[in-house]
N, C-alpha and C positions, 0 to 999 in steps of 0.2 A: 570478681564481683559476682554474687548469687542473686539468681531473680528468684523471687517469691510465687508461687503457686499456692493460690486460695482459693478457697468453696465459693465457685461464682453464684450467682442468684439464678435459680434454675426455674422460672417460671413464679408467673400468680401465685401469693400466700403461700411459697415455697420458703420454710426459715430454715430447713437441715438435711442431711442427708443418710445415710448410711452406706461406709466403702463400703464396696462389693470384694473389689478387688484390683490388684496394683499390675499393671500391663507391665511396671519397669521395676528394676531393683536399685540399690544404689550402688554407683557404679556403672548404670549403663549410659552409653552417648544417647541422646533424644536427636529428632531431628524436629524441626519446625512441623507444628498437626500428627506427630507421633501421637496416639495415645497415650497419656499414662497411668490416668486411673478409669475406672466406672464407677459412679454414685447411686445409690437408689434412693429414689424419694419416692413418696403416696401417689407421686402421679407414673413416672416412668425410669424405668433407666436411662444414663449419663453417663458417655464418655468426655471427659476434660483430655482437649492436646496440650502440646508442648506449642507454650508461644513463642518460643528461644529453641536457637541452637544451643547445646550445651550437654553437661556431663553430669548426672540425679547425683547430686550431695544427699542429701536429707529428706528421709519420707518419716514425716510427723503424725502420720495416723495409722491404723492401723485395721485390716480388714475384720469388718462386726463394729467399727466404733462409729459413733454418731455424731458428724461434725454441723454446726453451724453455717450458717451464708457466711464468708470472709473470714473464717476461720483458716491460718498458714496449716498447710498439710506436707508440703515439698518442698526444698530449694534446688535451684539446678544451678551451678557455675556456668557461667557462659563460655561461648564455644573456646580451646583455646587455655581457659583454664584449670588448674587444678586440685579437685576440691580433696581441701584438707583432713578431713573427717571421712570419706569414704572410704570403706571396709574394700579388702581385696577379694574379688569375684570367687577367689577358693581359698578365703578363709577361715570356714567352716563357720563360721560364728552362728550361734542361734539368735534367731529374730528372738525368742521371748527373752532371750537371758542379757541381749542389746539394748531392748526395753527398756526393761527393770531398772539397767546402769543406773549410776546417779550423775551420767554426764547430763547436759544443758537438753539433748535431743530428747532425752528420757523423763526428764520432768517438764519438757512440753508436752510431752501425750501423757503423762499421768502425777499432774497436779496434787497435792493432799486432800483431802479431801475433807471438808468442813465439820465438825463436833456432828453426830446424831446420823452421820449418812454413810455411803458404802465403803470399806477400808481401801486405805493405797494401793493399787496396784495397776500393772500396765495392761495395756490395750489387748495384747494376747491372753494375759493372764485373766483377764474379768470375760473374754470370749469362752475361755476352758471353761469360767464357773459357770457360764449362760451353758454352754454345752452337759456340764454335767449337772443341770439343774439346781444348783448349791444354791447357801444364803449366806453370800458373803460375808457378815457378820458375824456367822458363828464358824467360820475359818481363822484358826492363830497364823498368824504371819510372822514369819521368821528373818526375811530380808531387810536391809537397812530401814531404819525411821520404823519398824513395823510393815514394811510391805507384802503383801501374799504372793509368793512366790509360786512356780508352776510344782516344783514338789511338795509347796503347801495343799495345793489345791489336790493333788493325786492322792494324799495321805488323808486327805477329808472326806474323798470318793472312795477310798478303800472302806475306810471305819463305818462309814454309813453300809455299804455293798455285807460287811461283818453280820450290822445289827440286825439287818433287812432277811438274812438267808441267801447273800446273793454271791459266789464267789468271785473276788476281787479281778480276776482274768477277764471276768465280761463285765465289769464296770468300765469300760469302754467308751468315751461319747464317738458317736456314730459321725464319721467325717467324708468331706466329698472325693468321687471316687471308689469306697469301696462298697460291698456288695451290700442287700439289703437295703428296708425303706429308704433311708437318706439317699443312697444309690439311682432309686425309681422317682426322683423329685419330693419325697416329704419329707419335713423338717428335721433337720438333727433333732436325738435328743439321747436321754438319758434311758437305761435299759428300765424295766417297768420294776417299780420296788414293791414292797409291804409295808403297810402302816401295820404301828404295832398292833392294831386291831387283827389282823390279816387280809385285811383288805388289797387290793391290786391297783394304785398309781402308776401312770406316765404322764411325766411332765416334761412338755416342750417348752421349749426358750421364747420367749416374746420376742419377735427381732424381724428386720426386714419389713417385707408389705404391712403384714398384720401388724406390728408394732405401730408405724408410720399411718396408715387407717384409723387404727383404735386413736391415738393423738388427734387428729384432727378431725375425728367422730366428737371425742371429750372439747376439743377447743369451741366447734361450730355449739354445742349444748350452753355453754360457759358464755357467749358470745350473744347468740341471738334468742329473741322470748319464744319460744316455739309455740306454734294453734296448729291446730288439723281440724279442716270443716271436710266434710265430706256430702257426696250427691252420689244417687244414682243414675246412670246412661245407660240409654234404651241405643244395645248397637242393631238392632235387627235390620234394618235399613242398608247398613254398612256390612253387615255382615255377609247379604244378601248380592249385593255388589260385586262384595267382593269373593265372592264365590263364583261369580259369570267369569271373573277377568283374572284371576289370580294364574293359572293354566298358563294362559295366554302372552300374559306378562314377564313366566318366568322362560317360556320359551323364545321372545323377543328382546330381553334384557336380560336374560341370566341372572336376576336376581328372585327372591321371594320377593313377596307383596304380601307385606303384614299391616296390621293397623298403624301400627306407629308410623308413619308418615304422615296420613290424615288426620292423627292427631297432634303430629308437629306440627303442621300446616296451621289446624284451630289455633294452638297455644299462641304462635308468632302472631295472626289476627286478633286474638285477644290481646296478648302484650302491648298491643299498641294502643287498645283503648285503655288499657289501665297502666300508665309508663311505670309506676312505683312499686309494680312486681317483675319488672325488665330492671333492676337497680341494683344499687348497691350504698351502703353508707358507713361514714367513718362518726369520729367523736364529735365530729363537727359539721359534717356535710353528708347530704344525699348527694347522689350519681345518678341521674338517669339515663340511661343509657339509650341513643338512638340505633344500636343497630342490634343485629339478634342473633347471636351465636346459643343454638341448645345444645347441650350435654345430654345423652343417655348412657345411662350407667349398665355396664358389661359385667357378667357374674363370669370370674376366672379363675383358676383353681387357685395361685398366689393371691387373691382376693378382688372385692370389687374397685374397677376401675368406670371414670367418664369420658369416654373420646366425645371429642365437640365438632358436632356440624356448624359451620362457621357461614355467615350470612344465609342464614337460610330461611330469610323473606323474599330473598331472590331467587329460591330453586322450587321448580316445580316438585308435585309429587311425585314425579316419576322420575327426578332426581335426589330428592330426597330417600328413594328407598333404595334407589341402589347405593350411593351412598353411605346410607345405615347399615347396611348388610356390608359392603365393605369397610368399614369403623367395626363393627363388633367380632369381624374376621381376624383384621388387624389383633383385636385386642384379646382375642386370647389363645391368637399364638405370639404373643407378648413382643409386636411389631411395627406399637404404635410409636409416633415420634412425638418429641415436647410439645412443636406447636400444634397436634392433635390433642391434648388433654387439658391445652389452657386456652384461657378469654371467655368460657362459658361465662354467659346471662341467666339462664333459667337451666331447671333440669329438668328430665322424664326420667322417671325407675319404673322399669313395667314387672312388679310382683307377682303378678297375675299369671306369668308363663310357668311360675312352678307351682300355680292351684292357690294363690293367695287370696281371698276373696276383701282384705281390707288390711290397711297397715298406716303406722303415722312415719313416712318418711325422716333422715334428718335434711337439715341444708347443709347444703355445699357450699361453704363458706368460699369467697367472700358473697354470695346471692343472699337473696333475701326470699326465696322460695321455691320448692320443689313439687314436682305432680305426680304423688304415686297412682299410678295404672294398673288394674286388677282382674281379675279371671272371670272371662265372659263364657258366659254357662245360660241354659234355658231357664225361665223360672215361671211361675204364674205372677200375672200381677192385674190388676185392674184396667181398663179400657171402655170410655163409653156404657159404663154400668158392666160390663162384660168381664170375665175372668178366661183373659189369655195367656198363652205360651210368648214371650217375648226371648229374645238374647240380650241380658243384662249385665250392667259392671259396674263394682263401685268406684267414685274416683277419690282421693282423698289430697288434699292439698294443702301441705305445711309449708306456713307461713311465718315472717318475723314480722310480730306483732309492733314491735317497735316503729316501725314502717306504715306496716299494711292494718290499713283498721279492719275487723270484719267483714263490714257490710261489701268490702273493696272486694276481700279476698271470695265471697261469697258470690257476688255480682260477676266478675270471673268466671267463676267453674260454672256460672247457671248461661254464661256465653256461648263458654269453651262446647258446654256439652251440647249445647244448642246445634252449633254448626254440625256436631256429628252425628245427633237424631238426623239432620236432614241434611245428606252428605252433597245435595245437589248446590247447598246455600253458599260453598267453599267455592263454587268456580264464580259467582258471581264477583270472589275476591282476589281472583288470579287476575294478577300483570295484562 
């Protein structure tokens, strides 16, 4: 008897994954919480154990493919028995040419594929085309039913490497392990070509983070009405503050002491006066949520991620900032865990640290609003008839209008910004 192994639900608005790669082969014993594969999704990596003793019959996906929640990816025989179908540990076989097969295994990871979209082929074989930047469509496939084979695709990379100027020995795609960019962490890809123009292209592969981000960048547009009000915040007060104590603080708690605390601190006070940007809604129903988990979004070099401070109307600021400084360490030495990047409520994206002076964030679905944070700089501005030097930011706060009517989302940020002109006005609101 085989137990089934499927793409569990890996977290909030999590519908898919992409293998990274298979810990086991077929053929090997599993023990109970052996790993066997790793998933990437938008939010973090995933290893899936083994729930079973048993013996990997069947790995139905293939590393670079993109499976769904409860999608079958593996069978394992249970302990004891023995699976029928699995290939001998030295028998040379090739995974892509296993693939291709036209056994039962081989047309569950690659299906026909519908009139007008990309031709047949296996899981390995449409990773070569991503790797060699190709357009599947205009590869002849020579395998049964028309499938593109892996000498399909190498004979498509030569003709083009021909027409390009490029000689066919370094049409190459760049794989893990060996020397060079892909080597140093950046993405495979393809060696740079000529347009007939004579122009100089390199085309990387859409896959992994970025792939997975870009989707759920397009879902969250698709999904909610976007507005961006924006105000400007006088930090000089805060700034000033936090110039006395930042020293002091980092030699006491080993952390920096940045703004962002004190401005997570406002947001969670405001959130409460306004429950319907602490929410969430479906086709049917608002959610309003009573407790406050914020997300700040981490710029990492595999892309941007949100670890989430989780109840943090119950942390002080001086746990808040340690805290955040520990979450954005975490995340980008890419060490965060699932339940650090899910239950977000609201978010903060502070653009301001690389000189942004104003930006319309998107949401972070499933939320219904985000607070981009921007580059506090001197500026003149008016005072009491007077023309001074202040430390200013802009704040910009997108919203789903679906939701949130203006005056709400407006009423909000003239709150929010309130408490941090007068940073004294925030301990009246501490516990």
């Amino acid at each position: 008897m085989a137990f089934e192994v499927v793409v569990p639900q890996m977290g909030e608005s999590v519908l898919e994954g992409t293998i990274v790669e298979w810990k086991v082969v077929e053929g090997d014993k599993v023990k109970v919480n052996q790993p066997l594969v790793e998933i990437m999704t938008d939010k973090v990596n995933v290893e899936i154990p083994s729930a079973v003793e048993g013996v990997v019959e069947r790995i139905l996906a293939q590393p670079g493919e993109v499976v769904p929640v409860g999608r079958l990816i593996c069978t394992i025989a249970v302990a004891g028995g023995v699976p029928s179908t699995a290939p001998a540990r030295d028998s040379g076989a090739k995974p892509a040419a296993k693939a291709a097969s036209p056994s039962p295994a081989g047309r569950a990871t690659a299906p026909a594929a519908p009139a007008g979209q990309s031709p047949v082929m296996a899981p390995a074989v449409r990773k070569l085309v991503r790797d060699y930047g190709l357009d599947p469509a205009a590869i002849a496939g020579t395998g049964p039913d028309g499938r593109i084979t892996q000498e399909d695709v190498e004979k498509a990379a030569a003709a083009r490497s021909v027409v390009a100027g490029i000689p066919p020995s370094a049409a190459k795609p760049a794989v893990p392990g060996s020397s060079g960019p892909a080597a140093q962490g950046r993405p495979k890809y393809a060696p740079p070509l000529r347009t007939p123009e004579g122009r100089i292209e390199e085309r990387l592969p859409l896959e992994g983070a970025r792939k997975l981000i870009a989707e759920h960048m397009i879902r969250s547009r698709r999904t909610s009405a976007h507005v961006t009000t924006f105000e400007d915040c006088d930090f000089t007060a805060l700034v000033e503050f936090r110039g006395k104590v930042k020293d002091q603080f980092r030699h006491r708690y080993g952390a920096r002491l940045t703004y962002l605390p004190f401005i997570m601190k406002a947001a969670v006070e405001c959130l409460k006066e306004y429950p319907t940007i602490n929410a969430s809604m479906t086709d049917t129903e608002i959610i309003l949520k009573k407790y406050y988990h914020i997300g700040i979004a981490v710029a990492r070099e595999s892309g941007l991620i949100v670890p989430v401070v989780h109840d943090a109307d119950r942390k002080s600021i001086i746990e808040l900032a340690i805290e955040i400084n520990q979450l954005g360490e975490r995340a980008r030495l890419d060490q965060l865990t699932l339940d650090e990047v899910q239950g977000g409520t609201f978010t903060l994206t502070n653009a301001g640290m690389f000189g942004a002076t104003a930006s319309t964030p998107v949401i972070n679905q499933p939320q219904v609003a985000v607070l981009g944070i921007h580059n506090i700089a001197e500026k003149p501005v008016v005072r009491d008839g007077q023309i001074v030097i202040r430390y200013m930011s802009t704040f910009g706060l997108s919203f789903d209008h679906r939701l949130i009517d203006g005056h709400t989302a407006v009423q909000f940020l003239h709150v929010l910004i309130g408490f941090l002109e007068n940073p004294g006005s925030l301990l009246l609101r501490l516990r």
